[in-house]
PDB file of N, CA, C and O in Angstrom:
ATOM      1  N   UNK A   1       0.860  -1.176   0.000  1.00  0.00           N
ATOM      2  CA  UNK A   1       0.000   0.000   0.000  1.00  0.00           C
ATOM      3  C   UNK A   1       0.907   1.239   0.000  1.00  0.00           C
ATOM      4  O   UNK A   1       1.888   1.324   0.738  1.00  0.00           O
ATOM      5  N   UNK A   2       0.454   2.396  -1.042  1.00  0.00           N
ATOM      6  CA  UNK A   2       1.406   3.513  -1.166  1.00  0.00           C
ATOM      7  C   UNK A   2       0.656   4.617  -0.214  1.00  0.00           C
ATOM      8  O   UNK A   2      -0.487   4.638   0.243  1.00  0.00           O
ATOM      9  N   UNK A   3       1.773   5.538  -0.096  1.00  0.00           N
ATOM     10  CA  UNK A   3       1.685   6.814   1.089  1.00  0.00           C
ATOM     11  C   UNK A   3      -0.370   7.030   1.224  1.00  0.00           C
ATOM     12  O   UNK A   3      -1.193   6.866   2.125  1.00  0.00           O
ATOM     13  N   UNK A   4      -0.425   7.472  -0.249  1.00  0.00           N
ATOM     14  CA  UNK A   4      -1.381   7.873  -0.704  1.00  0.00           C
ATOM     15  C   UNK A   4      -2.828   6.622  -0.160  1.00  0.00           C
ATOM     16  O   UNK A   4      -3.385   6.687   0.936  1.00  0.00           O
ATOM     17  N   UNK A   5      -3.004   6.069  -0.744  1.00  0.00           N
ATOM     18  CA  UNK A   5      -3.452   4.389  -0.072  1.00  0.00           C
ATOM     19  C   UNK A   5      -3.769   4.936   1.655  1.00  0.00           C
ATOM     20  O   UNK A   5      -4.840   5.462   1.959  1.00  0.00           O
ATOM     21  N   UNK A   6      -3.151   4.807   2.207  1.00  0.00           N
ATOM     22  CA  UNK A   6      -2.780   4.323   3.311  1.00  0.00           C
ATOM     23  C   UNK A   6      -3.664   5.684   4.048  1.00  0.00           C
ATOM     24  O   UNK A   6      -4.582   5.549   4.858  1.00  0.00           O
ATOM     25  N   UNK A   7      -3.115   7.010   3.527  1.00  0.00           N
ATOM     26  CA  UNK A   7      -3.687   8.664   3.878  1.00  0.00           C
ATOM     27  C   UNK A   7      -5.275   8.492   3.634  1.00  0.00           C
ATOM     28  O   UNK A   7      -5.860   9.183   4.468  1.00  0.00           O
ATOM     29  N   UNK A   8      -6.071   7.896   2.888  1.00  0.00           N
ATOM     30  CA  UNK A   8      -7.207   8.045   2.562  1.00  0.00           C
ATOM     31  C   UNK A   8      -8.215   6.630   3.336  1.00  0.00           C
ATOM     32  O   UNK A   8      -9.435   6.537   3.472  1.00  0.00           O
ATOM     33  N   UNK A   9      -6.905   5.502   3.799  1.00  0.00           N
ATOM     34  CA  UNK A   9      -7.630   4.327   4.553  1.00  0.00           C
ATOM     35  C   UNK A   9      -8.332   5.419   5.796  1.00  0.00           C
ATOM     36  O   UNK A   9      -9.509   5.721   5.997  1.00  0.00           O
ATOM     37  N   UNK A  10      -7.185   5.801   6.433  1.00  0.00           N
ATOM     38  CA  UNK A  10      -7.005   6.739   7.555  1.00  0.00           C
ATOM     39  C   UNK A  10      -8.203   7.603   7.423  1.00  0.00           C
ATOM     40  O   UNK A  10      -9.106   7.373   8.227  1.00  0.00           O
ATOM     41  N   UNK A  11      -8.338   8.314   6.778  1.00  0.00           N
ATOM     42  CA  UNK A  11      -9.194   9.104   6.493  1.00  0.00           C
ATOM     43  C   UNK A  11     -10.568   8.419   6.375  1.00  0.00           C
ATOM     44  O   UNK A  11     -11.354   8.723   7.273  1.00  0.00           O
ATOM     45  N   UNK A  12     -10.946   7.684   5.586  1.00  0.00           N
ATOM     46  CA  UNK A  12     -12.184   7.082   5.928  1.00  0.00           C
ATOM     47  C   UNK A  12     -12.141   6.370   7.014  1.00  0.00           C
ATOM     48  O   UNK A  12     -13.168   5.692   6.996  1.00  0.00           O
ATOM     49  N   UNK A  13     -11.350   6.058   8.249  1.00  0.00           N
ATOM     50  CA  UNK A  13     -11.530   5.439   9.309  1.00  0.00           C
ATOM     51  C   UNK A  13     -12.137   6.760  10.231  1.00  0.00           C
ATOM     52  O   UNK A  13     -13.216   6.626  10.808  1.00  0.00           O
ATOM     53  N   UNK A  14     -11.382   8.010  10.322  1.00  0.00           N
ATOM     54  CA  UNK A  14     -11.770   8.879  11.058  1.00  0.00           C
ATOM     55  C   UNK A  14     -12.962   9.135  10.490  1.00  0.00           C
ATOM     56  O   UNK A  14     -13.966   8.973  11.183  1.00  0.00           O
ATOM     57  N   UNK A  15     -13.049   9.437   9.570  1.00  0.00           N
ATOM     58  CA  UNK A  15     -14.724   9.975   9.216  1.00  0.00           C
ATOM     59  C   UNK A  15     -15.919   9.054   9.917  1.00  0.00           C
ATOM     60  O   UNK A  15     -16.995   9.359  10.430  1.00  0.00           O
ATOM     61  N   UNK A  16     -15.298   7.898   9.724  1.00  0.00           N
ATOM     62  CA  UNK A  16     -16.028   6.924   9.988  1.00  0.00           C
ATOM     63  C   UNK A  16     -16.419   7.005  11.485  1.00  0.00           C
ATOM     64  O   UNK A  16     -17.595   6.895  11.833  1.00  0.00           O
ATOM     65  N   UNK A  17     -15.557   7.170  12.233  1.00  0.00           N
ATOM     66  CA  UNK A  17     -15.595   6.754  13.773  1.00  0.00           C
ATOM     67  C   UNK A  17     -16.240   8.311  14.138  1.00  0.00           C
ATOM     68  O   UNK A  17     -16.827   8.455  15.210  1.00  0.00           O
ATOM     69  N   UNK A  18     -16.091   9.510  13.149  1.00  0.00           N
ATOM     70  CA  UNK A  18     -16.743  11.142  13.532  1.00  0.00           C
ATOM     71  C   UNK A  18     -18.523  10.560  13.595  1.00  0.00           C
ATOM     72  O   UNK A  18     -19.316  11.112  14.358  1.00  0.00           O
ATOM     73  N   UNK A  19     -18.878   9.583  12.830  1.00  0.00           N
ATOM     74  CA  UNK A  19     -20.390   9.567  12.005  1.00  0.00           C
ATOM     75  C   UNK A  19     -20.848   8.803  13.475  1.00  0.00           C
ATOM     76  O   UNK A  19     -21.932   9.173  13.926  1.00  0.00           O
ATOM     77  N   UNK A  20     -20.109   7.782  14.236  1.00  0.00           N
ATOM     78  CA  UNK A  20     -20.294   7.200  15.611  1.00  0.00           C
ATOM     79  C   UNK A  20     -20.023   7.139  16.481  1.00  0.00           C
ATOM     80  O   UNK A  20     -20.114   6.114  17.157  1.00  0.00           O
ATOM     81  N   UNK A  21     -19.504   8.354  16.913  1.00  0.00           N
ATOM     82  CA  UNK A  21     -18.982   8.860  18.070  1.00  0.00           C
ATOM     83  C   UNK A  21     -19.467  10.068  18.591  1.00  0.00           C
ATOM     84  O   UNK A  21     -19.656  10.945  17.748  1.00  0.00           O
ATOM     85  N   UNK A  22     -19.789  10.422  20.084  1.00  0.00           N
ATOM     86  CA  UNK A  22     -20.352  12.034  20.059  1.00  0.00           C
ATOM     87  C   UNK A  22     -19.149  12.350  19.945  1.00  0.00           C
ATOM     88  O   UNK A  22     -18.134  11.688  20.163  1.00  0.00           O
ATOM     89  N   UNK A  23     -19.349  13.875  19.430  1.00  0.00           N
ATOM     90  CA  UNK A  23     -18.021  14.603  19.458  1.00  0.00           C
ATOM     91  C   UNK A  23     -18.531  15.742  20.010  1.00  0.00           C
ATOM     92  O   UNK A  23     -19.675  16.111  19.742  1.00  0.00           O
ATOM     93  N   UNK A  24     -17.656  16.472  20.913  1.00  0.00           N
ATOM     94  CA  UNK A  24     -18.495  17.807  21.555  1.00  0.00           C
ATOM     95  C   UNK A  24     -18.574  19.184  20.388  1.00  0.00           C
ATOM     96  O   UNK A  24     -19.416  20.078  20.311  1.00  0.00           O
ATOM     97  N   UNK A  25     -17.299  18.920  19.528  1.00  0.00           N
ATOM     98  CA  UNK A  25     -17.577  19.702  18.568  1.00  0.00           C
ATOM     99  C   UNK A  25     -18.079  19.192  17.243  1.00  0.00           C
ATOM    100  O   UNK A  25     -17.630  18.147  16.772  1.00  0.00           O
ATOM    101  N   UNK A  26     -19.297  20.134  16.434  1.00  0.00           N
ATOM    102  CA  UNK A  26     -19.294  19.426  14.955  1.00  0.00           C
ATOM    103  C   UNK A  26     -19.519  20.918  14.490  1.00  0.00           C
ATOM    104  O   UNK A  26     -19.935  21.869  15.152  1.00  0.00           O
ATOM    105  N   UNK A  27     -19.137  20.861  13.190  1.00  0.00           N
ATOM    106  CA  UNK A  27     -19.187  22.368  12.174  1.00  0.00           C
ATOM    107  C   UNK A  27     -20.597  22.329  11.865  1.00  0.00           C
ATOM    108  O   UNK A  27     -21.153  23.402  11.631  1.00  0.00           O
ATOM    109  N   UNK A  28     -21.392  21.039  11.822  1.00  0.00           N
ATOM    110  CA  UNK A  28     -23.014  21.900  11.643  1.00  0.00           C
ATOM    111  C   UNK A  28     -23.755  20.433  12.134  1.00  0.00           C
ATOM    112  O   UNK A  28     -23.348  19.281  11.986  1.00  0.00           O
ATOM    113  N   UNK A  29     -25.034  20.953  12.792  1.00  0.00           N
ATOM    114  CA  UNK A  29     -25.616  20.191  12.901  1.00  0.00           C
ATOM    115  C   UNK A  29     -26.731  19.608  11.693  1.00  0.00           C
ATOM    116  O   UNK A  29     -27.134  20.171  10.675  1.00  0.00           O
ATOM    117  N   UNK A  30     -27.066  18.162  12.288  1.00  0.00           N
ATOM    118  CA  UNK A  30     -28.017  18.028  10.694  1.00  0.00           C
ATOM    119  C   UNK A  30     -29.328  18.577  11.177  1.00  0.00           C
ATOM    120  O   UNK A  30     -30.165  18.392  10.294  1.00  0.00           O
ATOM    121  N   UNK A  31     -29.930  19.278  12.400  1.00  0.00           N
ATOM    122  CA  UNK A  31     -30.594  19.839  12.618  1.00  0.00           C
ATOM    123  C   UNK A  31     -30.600  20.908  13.303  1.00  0.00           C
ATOM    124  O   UNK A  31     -30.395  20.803  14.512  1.00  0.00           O
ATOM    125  N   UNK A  32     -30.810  22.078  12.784  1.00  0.00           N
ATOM    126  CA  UNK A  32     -30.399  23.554  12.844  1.00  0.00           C
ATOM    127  C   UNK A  32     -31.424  23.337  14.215  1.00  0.00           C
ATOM    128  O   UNK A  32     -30.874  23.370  15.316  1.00  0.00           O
ATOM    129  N   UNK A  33     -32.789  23.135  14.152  1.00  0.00           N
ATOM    130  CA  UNK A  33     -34.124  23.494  14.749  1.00  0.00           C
ATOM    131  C   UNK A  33     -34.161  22.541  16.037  1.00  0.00           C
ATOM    132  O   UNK A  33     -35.152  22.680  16.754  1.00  0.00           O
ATOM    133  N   UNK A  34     -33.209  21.593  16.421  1.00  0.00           N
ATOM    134  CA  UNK A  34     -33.188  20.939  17.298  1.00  0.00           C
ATOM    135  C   UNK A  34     -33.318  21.276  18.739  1.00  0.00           C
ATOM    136  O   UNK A  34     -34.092  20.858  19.601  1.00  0.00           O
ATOM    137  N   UNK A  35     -32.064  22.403  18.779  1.00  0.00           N
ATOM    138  CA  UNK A  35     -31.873  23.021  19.695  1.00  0.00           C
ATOM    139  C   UNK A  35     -32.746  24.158  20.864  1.00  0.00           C
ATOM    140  O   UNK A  35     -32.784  24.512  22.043  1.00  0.00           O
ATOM    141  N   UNK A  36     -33.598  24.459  18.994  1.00  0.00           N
ATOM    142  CA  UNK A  36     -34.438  25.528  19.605  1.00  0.00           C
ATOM    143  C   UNK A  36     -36.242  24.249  20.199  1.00  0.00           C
ATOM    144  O   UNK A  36     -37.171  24.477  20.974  1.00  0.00           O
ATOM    145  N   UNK A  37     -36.000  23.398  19.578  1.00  0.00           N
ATOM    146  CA  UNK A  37     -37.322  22.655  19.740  1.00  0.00           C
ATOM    147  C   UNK A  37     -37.343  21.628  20.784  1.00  0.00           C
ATOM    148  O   UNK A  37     -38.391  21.155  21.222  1.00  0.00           O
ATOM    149  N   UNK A  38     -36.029  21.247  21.225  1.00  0.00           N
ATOM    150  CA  UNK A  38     -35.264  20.758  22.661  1.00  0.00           C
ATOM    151  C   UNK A  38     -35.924  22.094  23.866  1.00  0.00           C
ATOM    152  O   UNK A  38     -36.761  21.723  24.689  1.00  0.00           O
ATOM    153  N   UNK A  39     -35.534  23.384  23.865  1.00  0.00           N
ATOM    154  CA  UNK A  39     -35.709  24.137  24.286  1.00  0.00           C
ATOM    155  C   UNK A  39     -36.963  24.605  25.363  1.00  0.00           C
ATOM    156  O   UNK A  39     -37.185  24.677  26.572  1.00  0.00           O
ATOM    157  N   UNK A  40     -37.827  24.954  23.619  1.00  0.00           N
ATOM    158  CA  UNK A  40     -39.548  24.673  23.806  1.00  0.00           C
ATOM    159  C   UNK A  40     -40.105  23.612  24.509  1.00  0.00           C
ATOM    160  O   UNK A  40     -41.039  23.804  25.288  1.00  0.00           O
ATOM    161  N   UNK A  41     -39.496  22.212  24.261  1.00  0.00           N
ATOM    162  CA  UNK A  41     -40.475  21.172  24.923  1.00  0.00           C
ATOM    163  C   UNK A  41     -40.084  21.396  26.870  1.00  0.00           C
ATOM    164  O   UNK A  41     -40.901  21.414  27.791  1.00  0.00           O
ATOM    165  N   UNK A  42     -38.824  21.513  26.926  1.00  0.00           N
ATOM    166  CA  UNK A  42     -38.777  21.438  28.265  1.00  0.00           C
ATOM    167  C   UNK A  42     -39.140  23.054  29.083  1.00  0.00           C
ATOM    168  O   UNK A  42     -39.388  23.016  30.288  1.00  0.00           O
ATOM    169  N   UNK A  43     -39.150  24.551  28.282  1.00  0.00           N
ATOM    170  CA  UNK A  43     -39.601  25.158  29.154  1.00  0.00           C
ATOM    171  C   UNK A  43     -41.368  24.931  28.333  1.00  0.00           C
ATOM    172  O   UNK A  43     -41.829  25.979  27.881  1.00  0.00           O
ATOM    173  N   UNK A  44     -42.103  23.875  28.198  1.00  0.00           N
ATOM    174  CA  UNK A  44     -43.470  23.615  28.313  1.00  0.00           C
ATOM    175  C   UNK A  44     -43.673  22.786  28.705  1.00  0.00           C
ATOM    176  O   UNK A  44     -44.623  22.177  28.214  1.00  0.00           O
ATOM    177  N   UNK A  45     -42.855  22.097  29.987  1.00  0.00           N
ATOM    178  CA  UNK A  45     -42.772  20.674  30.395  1.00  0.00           C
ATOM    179  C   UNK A  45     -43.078  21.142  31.756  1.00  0.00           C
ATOM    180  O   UNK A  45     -42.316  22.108  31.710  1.00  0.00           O
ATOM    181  N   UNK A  46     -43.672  21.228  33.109  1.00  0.00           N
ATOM    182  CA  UNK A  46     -42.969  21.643  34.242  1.00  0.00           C
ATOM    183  C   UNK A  46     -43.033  20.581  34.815  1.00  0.00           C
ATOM    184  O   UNK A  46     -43.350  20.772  35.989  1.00  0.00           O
ATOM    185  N   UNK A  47     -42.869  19.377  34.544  1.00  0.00           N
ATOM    186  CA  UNK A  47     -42.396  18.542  35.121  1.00  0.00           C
ATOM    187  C   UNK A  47     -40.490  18.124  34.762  1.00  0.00           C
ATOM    188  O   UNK A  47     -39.591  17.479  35.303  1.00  0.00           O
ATOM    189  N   UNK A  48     -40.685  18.967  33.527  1.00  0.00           N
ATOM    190  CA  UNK A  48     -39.287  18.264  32.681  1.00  0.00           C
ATOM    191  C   UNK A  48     -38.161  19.604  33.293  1.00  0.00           C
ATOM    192  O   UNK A  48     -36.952  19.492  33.089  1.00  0.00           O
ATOM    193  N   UNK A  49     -38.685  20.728  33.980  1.00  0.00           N
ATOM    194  CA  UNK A  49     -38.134  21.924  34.252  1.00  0.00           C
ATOM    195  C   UNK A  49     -36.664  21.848  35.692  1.00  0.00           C
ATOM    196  O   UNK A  49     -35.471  22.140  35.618  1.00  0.00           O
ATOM    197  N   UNK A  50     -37.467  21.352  36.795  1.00  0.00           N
ATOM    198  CA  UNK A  50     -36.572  20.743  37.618  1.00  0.00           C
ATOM    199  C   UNK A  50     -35.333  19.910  37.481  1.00  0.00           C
ATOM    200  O   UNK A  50     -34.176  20.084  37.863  1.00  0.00           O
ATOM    201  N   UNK A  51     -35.986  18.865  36.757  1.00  0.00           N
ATOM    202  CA  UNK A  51     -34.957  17.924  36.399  1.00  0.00           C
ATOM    203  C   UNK A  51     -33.631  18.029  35.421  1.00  0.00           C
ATOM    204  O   UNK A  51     -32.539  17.462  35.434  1.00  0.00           O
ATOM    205  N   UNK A  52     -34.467  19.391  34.251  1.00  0.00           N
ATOM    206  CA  UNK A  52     -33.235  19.705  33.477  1.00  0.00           C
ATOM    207  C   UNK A  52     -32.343  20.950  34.167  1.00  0.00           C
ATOM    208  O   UNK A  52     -31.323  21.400  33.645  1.00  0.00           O
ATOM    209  N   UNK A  53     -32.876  21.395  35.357  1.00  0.00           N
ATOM    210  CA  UNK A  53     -32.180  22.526  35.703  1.00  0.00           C
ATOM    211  C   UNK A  53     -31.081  21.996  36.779  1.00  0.00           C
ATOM    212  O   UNK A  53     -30.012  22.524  37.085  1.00  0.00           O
ATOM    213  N   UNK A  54     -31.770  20.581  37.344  1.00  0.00           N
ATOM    214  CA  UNK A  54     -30.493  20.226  38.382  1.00  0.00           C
ATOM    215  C   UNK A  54     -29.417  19.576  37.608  1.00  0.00           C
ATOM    216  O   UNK A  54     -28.245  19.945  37.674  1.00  0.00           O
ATOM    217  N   UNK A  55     -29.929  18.382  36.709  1.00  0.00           N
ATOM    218  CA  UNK A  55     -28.987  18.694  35.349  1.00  0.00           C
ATOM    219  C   UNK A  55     -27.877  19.085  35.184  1.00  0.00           C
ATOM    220  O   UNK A  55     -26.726  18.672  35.319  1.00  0.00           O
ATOM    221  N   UNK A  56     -28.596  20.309  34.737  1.00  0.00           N
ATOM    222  CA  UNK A  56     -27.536  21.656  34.239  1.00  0.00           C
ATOM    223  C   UNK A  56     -26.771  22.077  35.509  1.00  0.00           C
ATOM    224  O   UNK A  56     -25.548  21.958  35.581  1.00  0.00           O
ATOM    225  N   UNK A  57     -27.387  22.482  36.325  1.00  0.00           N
ATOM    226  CA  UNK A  57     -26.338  22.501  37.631  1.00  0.00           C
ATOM    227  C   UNK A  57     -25.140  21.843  37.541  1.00  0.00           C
ATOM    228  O   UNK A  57     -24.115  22.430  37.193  1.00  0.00           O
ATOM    229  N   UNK A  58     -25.174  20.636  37.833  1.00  0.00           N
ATOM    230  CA  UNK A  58     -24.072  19.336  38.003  1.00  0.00           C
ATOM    231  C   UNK A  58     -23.354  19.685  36.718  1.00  0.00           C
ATOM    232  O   UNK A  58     -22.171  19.987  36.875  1.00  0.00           O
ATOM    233  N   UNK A  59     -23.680  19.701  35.846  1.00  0.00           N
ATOM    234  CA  UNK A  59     -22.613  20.216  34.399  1.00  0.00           C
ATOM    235  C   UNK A  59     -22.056  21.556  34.685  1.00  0.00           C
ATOM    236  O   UNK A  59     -20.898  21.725  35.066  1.00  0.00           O
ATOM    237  N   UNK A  60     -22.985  22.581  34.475  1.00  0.00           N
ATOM    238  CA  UNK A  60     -22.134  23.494  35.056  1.00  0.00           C
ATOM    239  C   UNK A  60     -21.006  23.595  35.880  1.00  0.00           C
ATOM    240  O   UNK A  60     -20.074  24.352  35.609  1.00  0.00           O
ATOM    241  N   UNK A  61     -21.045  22.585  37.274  1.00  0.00           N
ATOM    242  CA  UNK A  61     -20.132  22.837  38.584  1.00  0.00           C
ATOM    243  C   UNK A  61     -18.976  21.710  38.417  1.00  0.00           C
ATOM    244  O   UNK A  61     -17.890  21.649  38.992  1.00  0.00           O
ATOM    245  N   UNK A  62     -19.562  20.805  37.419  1.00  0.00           N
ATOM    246  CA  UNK A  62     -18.396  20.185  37.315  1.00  0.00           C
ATOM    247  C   UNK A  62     -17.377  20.579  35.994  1.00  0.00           C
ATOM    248  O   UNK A  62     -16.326  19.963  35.819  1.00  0.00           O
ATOM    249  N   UNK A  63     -17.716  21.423  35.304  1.00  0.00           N
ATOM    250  CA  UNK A  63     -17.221  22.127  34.324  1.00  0.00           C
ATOM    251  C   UNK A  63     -16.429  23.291  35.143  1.00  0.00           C
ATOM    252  O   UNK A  63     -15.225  23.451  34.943  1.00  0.00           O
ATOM    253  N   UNK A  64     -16.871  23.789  35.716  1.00  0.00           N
ATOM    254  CA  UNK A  64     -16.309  25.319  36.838  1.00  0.00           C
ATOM    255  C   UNK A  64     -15.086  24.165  37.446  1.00  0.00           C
ATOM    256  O   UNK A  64     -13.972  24.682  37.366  1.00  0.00           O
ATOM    257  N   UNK A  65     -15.040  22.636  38.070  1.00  0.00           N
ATOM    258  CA  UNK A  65     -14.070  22.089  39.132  1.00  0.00           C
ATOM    259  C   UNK A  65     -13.389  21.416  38.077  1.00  0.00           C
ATOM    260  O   UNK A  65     -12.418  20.909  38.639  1.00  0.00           O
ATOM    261  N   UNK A  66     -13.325  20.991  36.333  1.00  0.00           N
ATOM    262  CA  UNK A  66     -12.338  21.209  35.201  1.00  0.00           C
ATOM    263  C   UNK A  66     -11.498  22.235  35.287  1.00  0.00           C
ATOM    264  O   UNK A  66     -10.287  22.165  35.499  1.00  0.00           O
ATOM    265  N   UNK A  67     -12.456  23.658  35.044  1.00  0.00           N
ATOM    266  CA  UNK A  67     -11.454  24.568  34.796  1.00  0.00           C
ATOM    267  C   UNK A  67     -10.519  24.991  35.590  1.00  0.00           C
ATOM    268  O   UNK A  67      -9.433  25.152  35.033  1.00  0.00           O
ATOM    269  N   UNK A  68     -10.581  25.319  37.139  1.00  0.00           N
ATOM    270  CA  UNK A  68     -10.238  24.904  38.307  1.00  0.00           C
ATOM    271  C   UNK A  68      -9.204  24.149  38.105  1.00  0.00           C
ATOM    272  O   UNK A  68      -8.131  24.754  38.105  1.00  0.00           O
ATOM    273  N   UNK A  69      -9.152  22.567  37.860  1.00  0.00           N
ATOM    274  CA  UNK A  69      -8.493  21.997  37.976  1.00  0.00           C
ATOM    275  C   UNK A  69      -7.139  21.935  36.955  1.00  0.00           C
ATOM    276  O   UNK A  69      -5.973  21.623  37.201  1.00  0.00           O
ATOM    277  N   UNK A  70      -7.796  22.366  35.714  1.00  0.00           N
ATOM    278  CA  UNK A  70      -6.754  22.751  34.877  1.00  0.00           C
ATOM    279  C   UNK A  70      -5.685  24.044  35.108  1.00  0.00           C
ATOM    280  O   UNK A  70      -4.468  23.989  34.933  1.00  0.00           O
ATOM    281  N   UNK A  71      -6.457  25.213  35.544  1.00  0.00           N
ATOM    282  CA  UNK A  71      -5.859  26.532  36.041  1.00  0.00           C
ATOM    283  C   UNK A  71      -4.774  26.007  36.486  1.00  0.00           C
ATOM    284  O   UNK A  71      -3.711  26.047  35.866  1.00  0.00           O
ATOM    285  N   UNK A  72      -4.968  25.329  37.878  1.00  0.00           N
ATOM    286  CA  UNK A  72      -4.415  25.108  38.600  1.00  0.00           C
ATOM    287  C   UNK A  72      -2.909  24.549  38.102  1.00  0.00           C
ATOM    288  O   UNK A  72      -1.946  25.312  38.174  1.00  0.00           O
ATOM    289  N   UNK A  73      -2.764  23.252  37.620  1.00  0.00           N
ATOM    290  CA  UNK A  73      -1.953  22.729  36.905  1.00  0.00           C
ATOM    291  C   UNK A  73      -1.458  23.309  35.816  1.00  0.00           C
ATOM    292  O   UNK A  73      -0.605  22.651  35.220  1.00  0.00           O
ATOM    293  N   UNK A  74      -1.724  24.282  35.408  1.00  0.00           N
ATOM    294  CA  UNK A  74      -0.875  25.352  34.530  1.00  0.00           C
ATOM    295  C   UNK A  74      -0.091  26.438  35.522  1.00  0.00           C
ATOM    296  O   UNK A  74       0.901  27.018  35.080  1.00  0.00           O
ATOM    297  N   UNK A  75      -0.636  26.736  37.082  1.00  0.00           N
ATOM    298  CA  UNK A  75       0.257  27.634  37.304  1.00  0.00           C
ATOM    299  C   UNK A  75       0.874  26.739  38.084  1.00  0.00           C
ATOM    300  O   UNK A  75       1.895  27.361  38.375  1.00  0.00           O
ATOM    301  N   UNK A  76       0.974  25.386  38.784  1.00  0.00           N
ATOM    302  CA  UNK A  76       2.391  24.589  38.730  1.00  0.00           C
ATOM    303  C   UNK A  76       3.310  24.408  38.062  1.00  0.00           C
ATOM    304  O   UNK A  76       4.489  24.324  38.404  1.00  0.00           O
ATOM    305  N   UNK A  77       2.863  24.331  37.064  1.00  0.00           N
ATOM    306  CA  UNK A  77       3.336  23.634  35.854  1.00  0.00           C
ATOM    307  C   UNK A  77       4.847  24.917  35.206  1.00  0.00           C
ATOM    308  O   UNK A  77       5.896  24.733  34.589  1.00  0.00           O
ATOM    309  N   UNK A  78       4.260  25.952  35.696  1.00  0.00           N
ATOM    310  CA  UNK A  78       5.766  27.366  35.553  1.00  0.00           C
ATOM    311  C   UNK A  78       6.723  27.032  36.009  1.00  0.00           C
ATOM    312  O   UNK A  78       7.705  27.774  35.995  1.00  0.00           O
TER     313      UNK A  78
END
């Protein structure tokens, strides 16, 4: 198998594993309207309201004790 061969196996392996894997980043979603219709159902839910807000809490605070934790280890790390 030449350079070339081998660059494009690669390449359809990553694509491949992008199509089944979450990834936190993607350049577009296949649904623009998701987000906003995710949105709507739960602030017309008030049962679904609590649950997504404690949720979000716990993401939030454990995102805040990441950054935290990274800070941190960058100003050792001098």
């Amino acid at each position: 198998m030449n350079h070339e061969e081998s660059r494009a196996t690669e390449k359809k392996k990553i694509l491949a594993r992008e199509q089944n894997e979450p990834l936190f980043i993607r350049t577009e979603q296949k649904n623009p309207m998701a987000l906003i219709n995710t949105h709507n159902l739960i602030a017309n839910d008030p049962q679904l309201v609590p649950r997504y807000l404690a949720a979000q809490e716990k993401a939030i605070s454990h995102s805040e004790d990441i950054f935290r934790l990274l800070r941190d280890d960058n100003i050792h790390a001098c």
